[in-house]
C-alpha positions in Angstrom: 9.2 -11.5 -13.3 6.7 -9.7 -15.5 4.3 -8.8 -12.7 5.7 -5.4 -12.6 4.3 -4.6 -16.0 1.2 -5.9 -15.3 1.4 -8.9 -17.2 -0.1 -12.2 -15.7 1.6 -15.7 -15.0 -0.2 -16.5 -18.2 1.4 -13.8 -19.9 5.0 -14.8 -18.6 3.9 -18.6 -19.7 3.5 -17.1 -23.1 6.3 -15.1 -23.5 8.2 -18.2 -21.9 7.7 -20.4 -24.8 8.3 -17.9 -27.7 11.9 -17.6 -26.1 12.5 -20.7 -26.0 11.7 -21.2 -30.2 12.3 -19.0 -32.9 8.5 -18.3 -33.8 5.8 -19.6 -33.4 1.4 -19.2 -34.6 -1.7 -19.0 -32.4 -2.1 -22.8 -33.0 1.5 -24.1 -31.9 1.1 -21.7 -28.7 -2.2 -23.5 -28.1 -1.0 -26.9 -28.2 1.9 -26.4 -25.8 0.4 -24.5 -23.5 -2.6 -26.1 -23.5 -4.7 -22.5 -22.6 -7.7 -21.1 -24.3 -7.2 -19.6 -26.9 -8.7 -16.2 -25.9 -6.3 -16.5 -23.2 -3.5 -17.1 -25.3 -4.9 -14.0 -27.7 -5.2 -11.6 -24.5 -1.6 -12.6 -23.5 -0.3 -11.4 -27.4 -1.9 -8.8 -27.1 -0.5 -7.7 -24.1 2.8 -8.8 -24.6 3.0 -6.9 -28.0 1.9 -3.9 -26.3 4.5 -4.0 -24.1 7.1 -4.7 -27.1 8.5 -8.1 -25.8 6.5 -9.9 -29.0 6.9 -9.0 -32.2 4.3 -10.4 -35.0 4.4 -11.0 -38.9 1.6 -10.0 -41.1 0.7 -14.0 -41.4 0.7 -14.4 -37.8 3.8 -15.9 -36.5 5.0 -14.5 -33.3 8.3 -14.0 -31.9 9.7 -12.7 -28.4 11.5 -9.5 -28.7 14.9 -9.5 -26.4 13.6 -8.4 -23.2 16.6 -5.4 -23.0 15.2 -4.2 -26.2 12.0 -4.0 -25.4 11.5 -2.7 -21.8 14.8 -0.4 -21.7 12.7 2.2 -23.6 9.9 1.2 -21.2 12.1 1.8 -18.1 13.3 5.0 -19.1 9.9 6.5 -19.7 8.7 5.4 -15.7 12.2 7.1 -15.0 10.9 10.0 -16.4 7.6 10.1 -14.9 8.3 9.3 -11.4 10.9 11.9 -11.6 8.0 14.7 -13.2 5.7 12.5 -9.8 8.8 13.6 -7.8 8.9 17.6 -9.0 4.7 17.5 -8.4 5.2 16.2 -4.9 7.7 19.1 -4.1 5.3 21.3 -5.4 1.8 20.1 -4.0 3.7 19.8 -0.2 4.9 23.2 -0.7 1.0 24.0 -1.8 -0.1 22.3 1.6 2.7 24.1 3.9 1.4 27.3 2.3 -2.3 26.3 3.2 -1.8 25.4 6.6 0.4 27.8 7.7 -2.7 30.5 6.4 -5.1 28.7 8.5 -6.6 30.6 11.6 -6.6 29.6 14.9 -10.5 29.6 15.1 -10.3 26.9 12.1 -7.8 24.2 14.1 -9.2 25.2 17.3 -13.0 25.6 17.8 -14.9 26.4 21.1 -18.1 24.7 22.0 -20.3 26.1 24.5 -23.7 24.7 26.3 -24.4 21.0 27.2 -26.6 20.1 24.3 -23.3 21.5 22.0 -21.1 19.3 24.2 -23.0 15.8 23.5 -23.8 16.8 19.8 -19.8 16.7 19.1 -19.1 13.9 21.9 -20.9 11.6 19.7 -19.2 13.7 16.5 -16.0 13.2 17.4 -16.5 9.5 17.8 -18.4 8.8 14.8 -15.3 10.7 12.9 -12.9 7.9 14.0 -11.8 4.8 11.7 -9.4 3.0 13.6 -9.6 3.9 17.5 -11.2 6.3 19.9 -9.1 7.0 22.9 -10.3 9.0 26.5 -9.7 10.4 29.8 -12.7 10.0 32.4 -12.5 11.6 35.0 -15.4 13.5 37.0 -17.4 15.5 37.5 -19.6 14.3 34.7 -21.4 17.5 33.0 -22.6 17.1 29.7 -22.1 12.6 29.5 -22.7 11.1 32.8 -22.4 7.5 33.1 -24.4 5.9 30.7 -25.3 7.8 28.3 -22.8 7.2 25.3 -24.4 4.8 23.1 -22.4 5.6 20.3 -19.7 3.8 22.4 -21.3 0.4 21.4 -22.2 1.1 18.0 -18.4 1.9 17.1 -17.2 -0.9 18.5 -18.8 -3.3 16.5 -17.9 -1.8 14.1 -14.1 -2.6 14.6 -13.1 0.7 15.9 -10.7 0.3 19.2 -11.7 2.0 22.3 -8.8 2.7 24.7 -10.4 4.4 28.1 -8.3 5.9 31.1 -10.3 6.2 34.2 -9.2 7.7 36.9 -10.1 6.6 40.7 -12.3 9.2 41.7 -14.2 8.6 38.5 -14.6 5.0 39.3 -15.6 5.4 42.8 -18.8 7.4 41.4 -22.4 6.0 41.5 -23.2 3.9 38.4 -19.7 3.8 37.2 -18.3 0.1 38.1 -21.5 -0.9 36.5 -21.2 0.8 33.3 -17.5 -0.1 33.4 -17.9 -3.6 33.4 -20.8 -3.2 30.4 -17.8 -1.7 28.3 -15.4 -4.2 29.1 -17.8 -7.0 28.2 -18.2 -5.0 24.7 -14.1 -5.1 23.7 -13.3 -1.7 25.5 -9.7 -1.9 26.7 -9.8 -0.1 30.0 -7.3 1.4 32.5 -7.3 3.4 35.6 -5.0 5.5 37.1 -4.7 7.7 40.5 -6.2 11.2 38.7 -6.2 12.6 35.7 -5.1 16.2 34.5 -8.1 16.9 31.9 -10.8 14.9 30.2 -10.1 13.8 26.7 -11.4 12.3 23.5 -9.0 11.3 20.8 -10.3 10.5 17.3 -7.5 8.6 15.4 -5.4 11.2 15.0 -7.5 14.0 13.4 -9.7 15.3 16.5 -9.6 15.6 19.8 -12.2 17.2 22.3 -11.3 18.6 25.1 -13.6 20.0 27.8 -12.9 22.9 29.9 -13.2 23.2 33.8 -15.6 25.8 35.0 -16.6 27.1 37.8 -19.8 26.7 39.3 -23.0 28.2 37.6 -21.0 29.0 34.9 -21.6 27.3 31.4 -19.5 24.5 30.8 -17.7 24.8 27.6 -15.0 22.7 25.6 -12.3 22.7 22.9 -12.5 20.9 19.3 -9.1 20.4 18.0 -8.0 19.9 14.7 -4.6 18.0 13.4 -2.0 20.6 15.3 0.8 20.8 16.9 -1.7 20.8 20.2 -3.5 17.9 19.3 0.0 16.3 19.0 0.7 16.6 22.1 -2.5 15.6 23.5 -1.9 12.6 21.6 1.7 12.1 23.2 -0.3 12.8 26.7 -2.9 10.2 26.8 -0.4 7.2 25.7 2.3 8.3 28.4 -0.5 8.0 30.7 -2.2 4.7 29.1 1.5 3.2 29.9 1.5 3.8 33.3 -2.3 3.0 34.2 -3.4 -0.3 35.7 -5.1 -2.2 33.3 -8.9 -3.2 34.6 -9.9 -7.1 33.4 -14.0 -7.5 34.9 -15.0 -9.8 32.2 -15.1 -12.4 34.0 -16.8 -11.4 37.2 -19.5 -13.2 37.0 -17.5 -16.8 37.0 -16.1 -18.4 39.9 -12.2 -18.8 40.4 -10.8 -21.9 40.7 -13.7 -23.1 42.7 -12.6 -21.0 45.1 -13.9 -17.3 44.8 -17.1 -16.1 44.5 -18.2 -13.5 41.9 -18.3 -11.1 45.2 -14.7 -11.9 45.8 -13.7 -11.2 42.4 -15.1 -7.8 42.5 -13.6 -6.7 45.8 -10.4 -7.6 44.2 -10.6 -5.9 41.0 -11.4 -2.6 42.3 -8.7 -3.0 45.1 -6.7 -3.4 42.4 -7.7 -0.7 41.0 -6.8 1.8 43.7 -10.2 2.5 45.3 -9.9 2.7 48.8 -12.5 0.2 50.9 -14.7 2.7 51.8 -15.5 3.1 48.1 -15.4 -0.6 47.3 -18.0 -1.0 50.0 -19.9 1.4 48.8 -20.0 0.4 44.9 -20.6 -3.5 46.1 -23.5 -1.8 49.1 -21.4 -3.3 51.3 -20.6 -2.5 54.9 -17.0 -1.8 55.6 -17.0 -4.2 58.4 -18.6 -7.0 55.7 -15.9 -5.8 53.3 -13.3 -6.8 55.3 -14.2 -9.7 56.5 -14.6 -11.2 53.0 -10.7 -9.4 52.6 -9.7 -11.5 55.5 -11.8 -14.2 54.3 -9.4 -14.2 51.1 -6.1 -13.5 52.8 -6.5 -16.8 54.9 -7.6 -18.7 51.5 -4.4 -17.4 49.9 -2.3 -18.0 53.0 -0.7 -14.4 52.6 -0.3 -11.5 56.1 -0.9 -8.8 54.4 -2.9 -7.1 51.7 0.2 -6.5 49.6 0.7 -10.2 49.1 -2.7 -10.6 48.6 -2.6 -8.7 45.9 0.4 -10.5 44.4 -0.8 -13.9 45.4 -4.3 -12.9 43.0 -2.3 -11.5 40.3 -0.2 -14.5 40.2 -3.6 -17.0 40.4 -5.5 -15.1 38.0 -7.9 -14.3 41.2 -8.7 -11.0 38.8 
């Protein structure tokens, strides 16, 4: 009951057995509760401080009624959360008048050149405490495939990574292989059919944005600071992480049920996926005629006529 004072169990304990006698000395409280005395001393103390014990000069202590002593202590934390309350009116009124004399150039910032690009790539990342959220999509200017270490190095250290890929993205060289490598790590992947922009969320304080540009030109992108734009690019990337497929290639390397190879398990995944067997074949270096002979291969182990209930029959067999 005392906790929100401050005060200890050992406190309450103390205060417990005053009120139940008239009075009592540092000896008697020692005996029945049995505590150090420099526990029983710290608890006094405390307890006088906070007017619910009352001592004589010889030191005999009594408890103080409890109405008594804390209504004078209640009113004065009435009184200074209300003064909390009047600062909090004023310091947000402080803020709005901040913000709204902020420039555009310091929420929005324009980065220019492939060297700038990387530098707040990896910025932008290392800013984030809880989770770093993208859209990949090609082409791939300033950070091909590959070449995001501080991807790794975040994740260990418990930040989330949520990716969107999108199919053309995935179909590119390098990329199923660098997918899987983030998977393995804890990245929570998804594709999707296309993408309208590339993206890089940090929490929700940052987000870089990079701009399309035409060929020869110098590519360029946006740094975005808590706005109403970032806000929205916040609102775009989970309407889109809803409706992606989610991509699961951790375990490509293990056999199903006795029954698939690792092969198998990686034609399915990316069919899944949405890539079209040309690009399956070409991320496995597969023929097309090879490719669908292992599909057929599959549909007769399944028992299924078409590739649609192929699909369903490995979702519902955990083929992927």
């Amino acid at each position: 009951m005392l906790a929100a004072l401050g005060l200890s169990p050992d406190h309450e304990s103390v205060y417990s057995v005053l009120a139940g006698r008239a009075q009592a000395d540092l000896a008697e409280l020692t005996v029945a509760l049995q505590f150090p005395v420099a526990v029983i001393e710290d608890a006094l103390c405390r307890l006088t401080a906070c007017g619910l014990v009352k001592s004589t000069p010889d030191g005999v202590f009594a408890a103080a009624p409890p109405a008594v002593a804390l209504g004078a202590m209640i009113s004065e934390r009435r009184a200074e959360l209300r003064n909390a309350e009047l600062a909090l009116v004023n310091l947000a009124e402080e803020h709005r008048k901040a913000m709204a004399g902020r420039t555009i150039s310091e929420l929005i910032e324009v980065v220019t050149g492939v060297e700038a690009i990387r530098h707040r790539f990896a910025q932008v990342q290392h800013a984030a405490r809880r989770q770093v959220r993208t859209f990949v999509t090609t082409p791939f200017v300033a950070v091909p495939p590959g070449a995001n270490p501080v991807e790794s190095q975040m994740v260990a250290q418990g930040v989330r990574y949520r990716v969107v890929i999108d199919q053309p993205a995935l179909s590119s060289p390098g990329m199923v292989a660098e997918t899987m490598e983030s998977l393995r790590q804890g990245v929570e992947i998804r594709v999707t059919e296309s993408l309208p922009i590339k993206l890089m969320l940090a929490d929700d304080e940052l987000a870089l944005v990079p701009l399309t540009v035409a060929a020869g030109e110098e590519p360029g992108a946006v740094l975005l600071h808590r706005s109403g734009l970032l806000t929205a690019m916040d609102a775009l990337f989970e309407t889109v992480w809803g409706h992606a497929h989610p991509l699961d290639l951790a375990g490509l390397g293990e056999p199903a049920a006795d029954v698939l190879t690792a092969l198998d398990r990686n034609i399915l995944a990316l069919l899944l996926a949405g890539l079209t067997d040309q690009a399956v074949a070409t991320q496995l270096d597969l023929s097309l005629r090879t490719l669908q002979r292992r599909l057929r291969h599959l549909m007769d182990l399944a028992g299924v006529q078409t590739r649609m209930q192929l699909g369903w029959h490995a979702a519902r067999h955990d083929w992927t």
